[in-house]
C-alpha positions as CSV (number, residue, x, y, z in Angstrom):
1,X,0.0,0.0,0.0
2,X,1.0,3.7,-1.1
3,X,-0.2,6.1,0.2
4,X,0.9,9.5,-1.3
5,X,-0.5,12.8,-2.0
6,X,-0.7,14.0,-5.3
7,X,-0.7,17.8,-6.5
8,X,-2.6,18.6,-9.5
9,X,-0.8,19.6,-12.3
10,X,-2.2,22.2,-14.0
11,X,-1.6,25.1,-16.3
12,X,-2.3,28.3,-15.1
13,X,-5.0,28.7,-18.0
14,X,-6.7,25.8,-15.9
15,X,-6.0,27.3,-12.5
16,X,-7.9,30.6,-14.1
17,X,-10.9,28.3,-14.8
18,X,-11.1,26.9,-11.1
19,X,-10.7,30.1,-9.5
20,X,-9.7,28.6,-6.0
21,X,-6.1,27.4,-7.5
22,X,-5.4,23.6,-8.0
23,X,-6.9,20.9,-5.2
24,X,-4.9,18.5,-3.9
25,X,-6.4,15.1,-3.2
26,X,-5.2,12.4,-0.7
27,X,-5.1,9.0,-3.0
28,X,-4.3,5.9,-1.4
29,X,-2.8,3.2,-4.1
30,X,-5.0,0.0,-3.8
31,X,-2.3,-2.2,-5.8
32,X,-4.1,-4.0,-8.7
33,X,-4.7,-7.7,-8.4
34,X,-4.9,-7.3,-12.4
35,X,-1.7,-7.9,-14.3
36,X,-0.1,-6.1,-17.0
37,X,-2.4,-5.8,-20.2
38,X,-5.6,-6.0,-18.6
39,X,-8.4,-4.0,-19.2
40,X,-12.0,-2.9,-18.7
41,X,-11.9,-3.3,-15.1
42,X,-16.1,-2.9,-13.1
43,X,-16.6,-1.8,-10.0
44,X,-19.8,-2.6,-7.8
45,X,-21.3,-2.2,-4.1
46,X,-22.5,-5.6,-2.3
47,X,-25.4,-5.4,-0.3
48,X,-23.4,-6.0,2.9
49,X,-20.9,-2.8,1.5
50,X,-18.4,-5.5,0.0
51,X,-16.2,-4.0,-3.2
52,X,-16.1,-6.0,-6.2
53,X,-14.0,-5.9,-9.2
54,X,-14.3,-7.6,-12.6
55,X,-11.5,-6.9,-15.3
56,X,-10.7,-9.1,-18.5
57,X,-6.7,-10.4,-18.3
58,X,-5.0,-11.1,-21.6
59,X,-3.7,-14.3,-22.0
60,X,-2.4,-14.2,-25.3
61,X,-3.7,-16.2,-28.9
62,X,-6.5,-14.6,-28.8
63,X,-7.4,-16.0,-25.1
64,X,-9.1,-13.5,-22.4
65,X,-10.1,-14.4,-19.0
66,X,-12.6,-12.6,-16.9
67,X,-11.4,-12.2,-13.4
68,X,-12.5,-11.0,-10.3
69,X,-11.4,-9.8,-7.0
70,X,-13.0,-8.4,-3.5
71,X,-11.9,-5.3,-1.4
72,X,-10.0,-6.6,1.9
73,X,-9.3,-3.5,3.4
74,X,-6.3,-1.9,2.1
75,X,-5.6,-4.7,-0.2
76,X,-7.6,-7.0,-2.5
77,X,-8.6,-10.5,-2.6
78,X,-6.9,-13.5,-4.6
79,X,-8.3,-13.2,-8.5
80,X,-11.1,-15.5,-8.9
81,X,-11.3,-17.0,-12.4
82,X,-15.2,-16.3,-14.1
83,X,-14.4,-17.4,-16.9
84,X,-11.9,-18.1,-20.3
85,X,-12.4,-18.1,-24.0
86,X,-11.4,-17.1,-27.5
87,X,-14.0,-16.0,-29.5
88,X,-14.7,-12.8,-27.2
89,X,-15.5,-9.7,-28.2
90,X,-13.1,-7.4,-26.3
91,X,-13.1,-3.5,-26.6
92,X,-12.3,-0.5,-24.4
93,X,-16.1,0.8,-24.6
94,X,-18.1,-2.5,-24.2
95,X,-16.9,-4.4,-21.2
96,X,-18.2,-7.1,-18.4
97,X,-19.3,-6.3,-15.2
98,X,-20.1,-8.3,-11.8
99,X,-22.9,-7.4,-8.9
100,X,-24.3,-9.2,-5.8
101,X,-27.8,-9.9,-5.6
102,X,-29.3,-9.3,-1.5
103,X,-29.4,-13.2,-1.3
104,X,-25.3,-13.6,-2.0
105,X,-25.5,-14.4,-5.2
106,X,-23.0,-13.2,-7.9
107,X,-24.1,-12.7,-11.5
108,X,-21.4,-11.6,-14.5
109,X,-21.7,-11.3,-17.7
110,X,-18.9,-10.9,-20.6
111,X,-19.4,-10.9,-24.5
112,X,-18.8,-13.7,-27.0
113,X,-18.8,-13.5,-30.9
114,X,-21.3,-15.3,-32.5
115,X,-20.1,-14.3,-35.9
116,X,-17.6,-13.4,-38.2
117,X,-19.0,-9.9,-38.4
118,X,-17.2,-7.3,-36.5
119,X,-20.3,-6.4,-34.3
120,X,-21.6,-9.7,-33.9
121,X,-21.8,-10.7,-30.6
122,X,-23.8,-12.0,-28.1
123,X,-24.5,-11.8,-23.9
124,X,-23.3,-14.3,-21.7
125,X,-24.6,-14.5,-18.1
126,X,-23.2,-16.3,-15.5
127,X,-24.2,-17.0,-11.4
128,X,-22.3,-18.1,-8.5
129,X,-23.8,-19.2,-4.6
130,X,-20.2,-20.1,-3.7
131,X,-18.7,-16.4,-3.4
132,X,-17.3,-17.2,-6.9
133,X,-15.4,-20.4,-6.2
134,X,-17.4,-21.9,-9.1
135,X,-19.9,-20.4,-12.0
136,X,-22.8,-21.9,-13.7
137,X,-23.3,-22.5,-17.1
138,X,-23.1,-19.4,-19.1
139,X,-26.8,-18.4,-20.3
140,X,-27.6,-16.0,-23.2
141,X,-30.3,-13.8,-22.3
142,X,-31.5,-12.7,-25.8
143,X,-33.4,-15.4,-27.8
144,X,-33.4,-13.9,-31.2
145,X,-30.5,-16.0,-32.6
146,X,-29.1,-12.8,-35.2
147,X,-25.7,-12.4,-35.5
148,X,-25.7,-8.9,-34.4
149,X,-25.1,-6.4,-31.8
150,X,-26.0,-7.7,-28.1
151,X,-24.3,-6.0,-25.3
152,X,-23.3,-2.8,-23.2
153,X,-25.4,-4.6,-20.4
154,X,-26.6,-3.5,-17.5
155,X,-27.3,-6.0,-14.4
156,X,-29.2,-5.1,-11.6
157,X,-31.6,-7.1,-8.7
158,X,-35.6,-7.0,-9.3
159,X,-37.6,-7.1,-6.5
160,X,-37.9,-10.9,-5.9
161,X,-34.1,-10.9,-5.8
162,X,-33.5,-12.4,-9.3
163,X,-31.5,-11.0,-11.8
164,X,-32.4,-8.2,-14.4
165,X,-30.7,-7.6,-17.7
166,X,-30.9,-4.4,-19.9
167,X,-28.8,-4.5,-23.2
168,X,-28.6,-3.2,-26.6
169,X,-30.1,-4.9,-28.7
170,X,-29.1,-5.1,-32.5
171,X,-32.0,-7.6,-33.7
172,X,-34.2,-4.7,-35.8
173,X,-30.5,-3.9,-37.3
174,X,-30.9,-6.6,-39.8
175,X,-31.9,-6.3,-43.0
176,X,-35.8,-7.7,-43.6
177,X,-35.3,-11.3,-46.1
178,X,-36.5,-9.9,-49.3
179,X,-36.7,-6.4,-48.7
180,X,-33.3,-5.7,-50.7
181,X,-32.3,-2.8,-48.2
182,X,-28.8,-3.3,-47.3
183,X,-29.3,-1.7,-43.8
184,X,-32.4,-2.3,-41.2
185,X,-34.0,-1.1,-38.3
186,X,-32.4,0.8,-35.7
187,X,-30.5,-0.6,-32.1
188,X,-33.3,-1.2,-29.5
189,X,-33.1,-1.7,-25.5
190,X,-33.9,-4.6,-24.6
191,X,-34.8,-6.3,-21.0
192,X,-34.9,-10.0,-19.4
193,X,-35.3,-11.4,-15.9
194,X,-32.8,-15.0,-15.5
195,X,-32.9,-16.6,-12.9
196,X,-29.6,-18.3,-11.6
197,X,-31.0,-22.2,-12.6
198,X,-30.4,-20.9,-16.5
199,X,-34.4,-19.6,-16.6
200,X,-35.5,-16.6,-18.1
201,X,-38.2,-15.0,-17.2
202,X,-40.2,-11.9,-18.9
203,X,-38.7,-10.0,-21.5
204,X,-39.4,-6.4,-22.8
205,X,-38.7,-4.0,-25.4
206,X,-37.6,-1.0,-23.5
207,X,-37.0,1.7,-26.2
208,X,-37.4,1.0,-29.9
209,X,-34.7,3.8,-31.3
210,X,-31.1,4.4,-29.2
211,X,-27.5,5.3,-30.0
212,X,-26.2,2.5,-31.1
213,X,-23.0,2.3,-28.9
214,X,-23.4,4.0,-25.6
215,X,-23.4,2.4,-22.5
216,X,-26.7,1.8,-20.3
217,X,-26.8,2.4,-16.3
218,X,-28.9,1.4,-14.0
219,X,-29.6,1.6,-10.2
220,X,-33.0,0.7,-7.9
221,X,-34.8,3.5,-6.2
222,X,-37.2,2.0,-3.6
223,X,-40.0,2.1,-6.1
224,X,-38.3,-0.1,-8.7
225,X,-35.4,0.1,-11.1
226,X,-34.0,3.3,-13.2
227,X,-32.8,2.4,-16.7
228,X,-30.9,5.4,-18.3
229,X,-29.8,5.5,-22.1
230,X,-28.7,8.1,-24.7
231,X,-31.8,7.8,-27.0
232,X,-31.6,8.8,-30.8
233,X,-34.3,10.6,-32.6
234,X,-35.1,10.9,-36.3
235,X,-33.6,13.8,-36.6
236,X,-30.1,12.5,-35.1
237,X,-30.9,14.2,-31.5
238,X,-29.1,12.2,-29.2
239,X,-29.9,13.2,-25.4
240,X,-30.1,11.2,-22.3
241,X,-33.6,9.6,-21.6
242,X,-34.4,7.1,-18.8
243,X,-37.5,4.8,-18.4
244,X,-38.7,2.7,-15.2
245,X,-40.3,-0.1,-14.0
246,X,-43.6,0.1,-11.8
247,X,-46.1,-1.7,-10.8
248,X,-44.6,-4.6,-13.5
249,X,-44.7,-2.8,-16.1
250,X,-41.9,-0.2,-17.9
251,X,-42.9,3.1,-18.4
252,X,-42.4,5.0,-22.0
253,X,-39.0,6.4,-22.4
254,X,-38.5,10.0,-21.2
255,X,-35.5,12.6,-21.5
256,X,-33.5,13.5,-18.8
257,X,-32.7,16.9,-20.1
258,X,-33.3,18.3,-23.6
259,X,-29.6,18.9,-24.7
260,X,-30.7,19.3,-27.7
261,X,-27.4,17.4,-28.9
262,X,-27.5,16.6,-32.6
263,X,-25.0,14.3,-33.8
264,X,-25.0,11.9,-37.0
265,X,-22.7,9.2,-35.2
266,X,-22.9,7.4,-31.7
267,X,-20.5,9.9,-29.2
268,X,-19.5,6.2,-27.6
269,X,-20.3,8.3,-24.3
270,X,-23.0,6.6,-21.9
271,X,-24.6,8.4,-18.6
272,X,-24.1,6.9,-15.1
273,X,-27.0,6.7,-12.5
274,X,-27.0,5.9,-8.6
275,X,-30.2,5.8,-5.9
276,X,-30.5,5.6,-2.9
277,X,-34.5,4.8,-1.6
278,X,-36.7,7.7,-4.1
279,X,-33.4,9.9,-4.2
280,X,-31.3,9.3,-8.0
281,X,-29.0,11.3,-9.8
282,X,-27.8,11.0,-13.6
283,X,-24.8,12.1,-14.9
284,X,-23.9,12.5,-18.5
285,X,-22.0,14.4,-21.5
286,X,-23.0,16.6,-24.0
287,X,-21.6,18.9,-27.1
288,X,-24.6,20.3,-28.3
289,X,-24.1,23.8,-29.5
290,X,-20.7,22.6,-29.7
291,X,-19.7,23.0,-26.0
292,X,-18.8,19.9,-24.4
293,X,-19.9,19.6,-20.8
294,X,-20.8,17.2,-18.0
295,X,-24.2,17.5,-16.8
296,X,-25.9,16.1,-13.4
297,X,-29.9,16.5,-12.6
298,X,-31.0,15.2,-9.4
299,X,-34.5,13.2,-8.5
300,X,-37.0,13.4,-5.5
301,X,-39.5,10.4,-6.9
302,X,-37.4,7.7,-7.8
303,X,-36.8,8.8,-11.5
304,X,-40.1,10.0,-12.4
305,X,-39.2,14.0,-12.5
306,X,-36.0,15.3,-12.6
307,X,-34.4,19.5,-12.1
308,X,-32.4,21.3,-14.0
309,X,-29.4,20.3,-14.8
310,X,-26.0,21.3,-12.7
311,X,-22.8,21.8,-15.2
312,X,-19.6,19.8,-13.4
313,X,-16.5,20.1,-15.5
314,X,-13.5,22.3,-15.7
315,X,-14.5,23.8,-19.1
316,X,-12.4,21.0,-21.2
317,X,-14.4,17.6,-20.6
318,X,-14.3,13.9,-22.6
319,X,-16.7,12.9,-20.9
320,X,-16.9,8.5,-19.6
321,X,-18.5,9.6,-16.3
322,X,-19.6,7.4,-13.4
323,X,-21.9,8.6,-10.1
324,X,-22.2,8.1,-6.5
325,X,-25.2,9.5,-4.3
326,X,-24.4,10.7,-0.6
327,X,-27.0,10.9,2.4
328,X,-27.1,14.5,2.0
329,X,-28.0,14.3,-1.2
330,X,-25.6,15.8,-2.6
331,X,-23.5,13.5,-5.8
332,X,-20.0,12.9,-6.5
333,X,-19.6,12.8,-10.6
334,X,-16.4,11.6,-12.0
335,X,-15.1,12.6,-15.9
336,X,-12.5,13.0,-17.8
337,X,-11.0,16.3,-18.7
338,X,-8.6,17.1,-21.1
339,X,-5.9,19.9,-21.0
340,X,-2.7,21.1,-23.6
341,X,-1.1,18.3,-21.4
342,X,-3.2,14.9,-21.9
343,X,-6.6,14.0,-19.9
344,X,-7.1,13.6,-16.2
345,X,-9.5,11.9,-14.2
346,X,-11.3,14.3,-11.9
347,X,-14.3,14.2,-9.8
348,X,-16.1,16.9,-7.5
349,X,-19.1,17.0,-5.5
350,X,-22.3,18.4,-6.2
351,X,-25.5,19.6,-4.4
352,X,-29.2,19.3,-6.0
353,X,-29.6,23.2,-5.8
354,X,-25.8,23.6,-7.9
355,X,-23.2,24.2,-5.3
356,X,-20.8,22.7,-6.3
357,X,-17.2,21.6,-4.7
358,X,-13.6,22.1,-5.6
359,X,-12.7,19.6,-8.8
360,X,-10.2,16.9,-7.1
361,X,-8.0,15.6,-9.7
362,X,-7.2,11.8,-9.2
363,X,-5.1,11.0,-12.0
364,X,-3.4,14.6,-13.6
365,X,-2.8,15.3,-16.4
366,X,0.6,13.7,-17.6
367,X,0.2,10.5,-16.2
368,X,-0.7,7.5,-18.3
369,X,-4.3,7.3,-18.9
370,X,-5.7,4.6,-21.7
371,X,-8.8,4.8,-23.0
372,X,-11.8,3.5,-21.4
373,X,-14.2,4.2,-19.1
374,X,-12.8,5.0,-15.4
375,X,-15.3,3.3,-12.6
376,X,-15.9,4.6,-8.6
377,X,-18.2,3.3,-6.2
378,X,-18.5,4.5,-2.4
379,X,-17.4,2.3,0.1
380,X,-18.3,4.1,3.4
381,X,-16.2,7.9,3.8
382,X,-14.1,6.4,0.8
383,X,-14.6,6.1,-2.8
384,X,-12.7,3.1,-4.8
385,X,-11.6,4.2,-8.2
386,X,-10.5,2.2,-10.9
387,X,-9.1,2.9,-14.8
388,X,-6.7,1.4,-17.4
389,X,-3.2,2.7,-17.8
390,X,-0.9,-0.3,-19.4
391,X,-2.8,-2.1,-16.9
392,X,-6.1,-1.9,-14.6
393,X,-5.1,0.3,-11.4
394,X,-7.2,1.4,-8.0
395,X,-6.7,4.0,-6.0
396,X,-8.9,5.5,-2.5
397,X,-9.6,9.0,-2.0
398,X,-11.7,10.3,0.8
399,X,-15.3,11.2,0.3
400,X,-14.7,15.6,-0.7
401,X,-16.1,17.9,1.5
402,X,-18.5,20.9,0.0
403,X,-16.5,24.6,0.4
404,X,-18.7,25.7,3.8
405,X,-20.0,28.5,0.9
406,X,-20.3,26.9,-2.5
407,X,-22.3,29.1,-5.0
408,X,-26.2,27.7,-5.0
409,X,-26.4,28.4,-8.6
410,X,-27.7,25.2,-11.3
411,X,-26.7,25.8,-14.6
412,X,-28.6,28.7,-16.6
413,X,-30.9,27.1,-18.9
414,X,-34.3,27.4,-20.5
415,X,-34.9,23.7,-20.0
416,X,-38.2,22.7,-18.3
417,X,-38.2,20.2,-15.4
418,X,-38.3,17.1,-17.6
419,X,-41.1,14.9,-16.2
């Protein structure tokens, strides 16, 4: 264990758009049970407060092996072995993941090719009631059989503690037999309960029309789960829109915020969501009007209303956020920003009415950061943080305090409250 504190290293063009001068964050190395090459690590809360971590490890010809490991304080647990293969589809955007289900249960999932086409690929979903000693049989929760697009999953519990599935679904992407288009429908959301003997349950058609390569989130407010997508209109308008489940049934898909954001290809650039009982927040990017920004709107009824939207960047963003919700109810986003001297991974603290806290840069500027989506979940007054640079790496930083007088300002917009 290192534990070291890091300086941020900015210009003085960046210290201009902070205003208070550069923060300083306390990070506490959590050496990597991943070795060298791996990628696309996950990072998810256990009911019982437990870290877990899911990454893919290289093992070379082609081979990959999902892994996972458990926090243990300041160290992690032995890598546990999910499973191996080569025919995977492996890629920096569209990666595997690992939760707990309230009864113990572990569910993953990774992605397998299920044909020569580069986009062809399907879900693979397996459980473990052994703390990950041994996994199931892999199950596919999709049963349209096209070799197409199936992934950027999200896994969550329903009520009656099985598992839920939400994916992107390529099926409508197809050409019709006959129809002599050379191009079909557009990428749907798709859902599916399994249960860990290898049964699926009810499946649903979630939104008919999304970007076609963004990742999904999802969390469970106490009156059922959130779902959160960027959706894709006719007209190429690619904003943030969210649908839930109540009373068994999904409601129609509704935007977070109206961006506004037209774009004629898929920004590869998801939102993140967390709840805690009827409280959620959403974070997500945005370049419409050609400003790029990371935006976070908070929720009072679990999802079904949300305020305006609170700007969280430095001025500079990528984007690739993630989200944690406090007591308070305040939310701490992380992002990417970029600067003259390479990207750093930041995150800062935000209240529902704007005030915002100092940025606290966790990886500056200058110090290897790969492509991919950096994860954080809260583990008590801590937050776990983990991202790809030559290898997967973790890092602690303390929960940030709000400045005792941060400005109460959301962002100035003309957006209604989106309901």
């Amino acid at each position: 264990m290192n534990r070291t504190t890091l300086p941020s290293r900015l210009t003085f063009a960046a210290l201009l758009v902070l205003g208070t001068g550069p923060a300083t964050a306390e990070v506490t190395v959590l050496p990597s049970p991943a070795g060298d090459g791996s990628i696309a690590p996950n990072l998810s809360a256990a009911p019982d407060g437990r870290v877990l971590m899911s990454w893919i490890d290289k093992l070379g010809e082609g081979r990959h092996a999902l892994r996972f490991a458990v926090r243990e304080g300041e160290r992690w647990s032995a890598p546990r072995l999910i499973a191996e293969g080569t025919d995977w589809f492996v890629n920096w955007a569209d990666f595997p993941s690992i939760v707990a289900l309230p009864d113990g249960m572990l569910a993953a999932h990774w992605l397998v090719k299920s044909a020569a086409a580069t986009y062809a690929y399907d879900v693979r979903i397996a459980f473990s009631g052994d703390g990950g000693a041994h996994w199931s049989a892999p199950i596919v929760p999709h049963r349209d059989g096209t070799p197409t697009e199936h992934g950027f999953v999200s896994l969550f519990p329903t009520r009656d503690g099985r598992l839920g599935a939400a994916w992107l679904d390529g099926r409508e992407t197809l050409p019709a037999a006959g129809s002599g288009e050379e191009t079909g429908g557009a990428m749907t959301l798709r859902y599916a309960i399994v249960g860990p003997g290898g049964e699926l349950g009810e499946e649903a058609l979630l939104d008919a029309r999304l970007c076609d390569c963004c990742q999904t989130a999802a969390a469970v407010t106490s009156e059922g789960p959130l779902v959160v997508f960027r959706d894709r209109s006719s007209a190429e308008v690619r904003d943030i829109a969210r649908v839930r489940l109540r009373e068994g049934a999904w409601t129609d898909s509704q935007a977070i915020a109206e961006d506004h954001w037209e774009i004629s290809g898929c920004p590869v650039n998801g939102p993140s969501v967390a709840a805690d009982g009827r409280r959620a927040a959403v974070a997500w990017f945005t370049a419409a009007n050609d400003a790029p920004r990371v935006r976070v709107a908070f929720s009072a009824d679990a999802g079904a209303s949300f305020g305006l939207p609170v700007t969280v960047d430095d001025g500079r963003p990528v984007g690739r956020v993630d989200t944690v919700l406090l007591e308070d109810g305040s939310a701490i986003v992380s992002w990417v920003e970029s600067s003259p001297e390479g990207s750093s991974l930041r995150l800062r603290r935000i209240r529902p009415d704007g005030g915002r806290g100092e940025a606290v840069v966790v990886v500056p500027a200058g110090q290897p950061l790969a492509n991919g989506f950096p994860q954080m979940v809260r583990a008590g007054s801590e937050l776990v943080l983990a991202w790809t640079a030559g290898r997967v790496r973790t890092a602690i930083v303390p929960v940030p305090d709000l400045p005792r007088q941060a400005p109460a300002t959301p962002t100035a917009s003309s957006l209604p409250q989106s309901r």
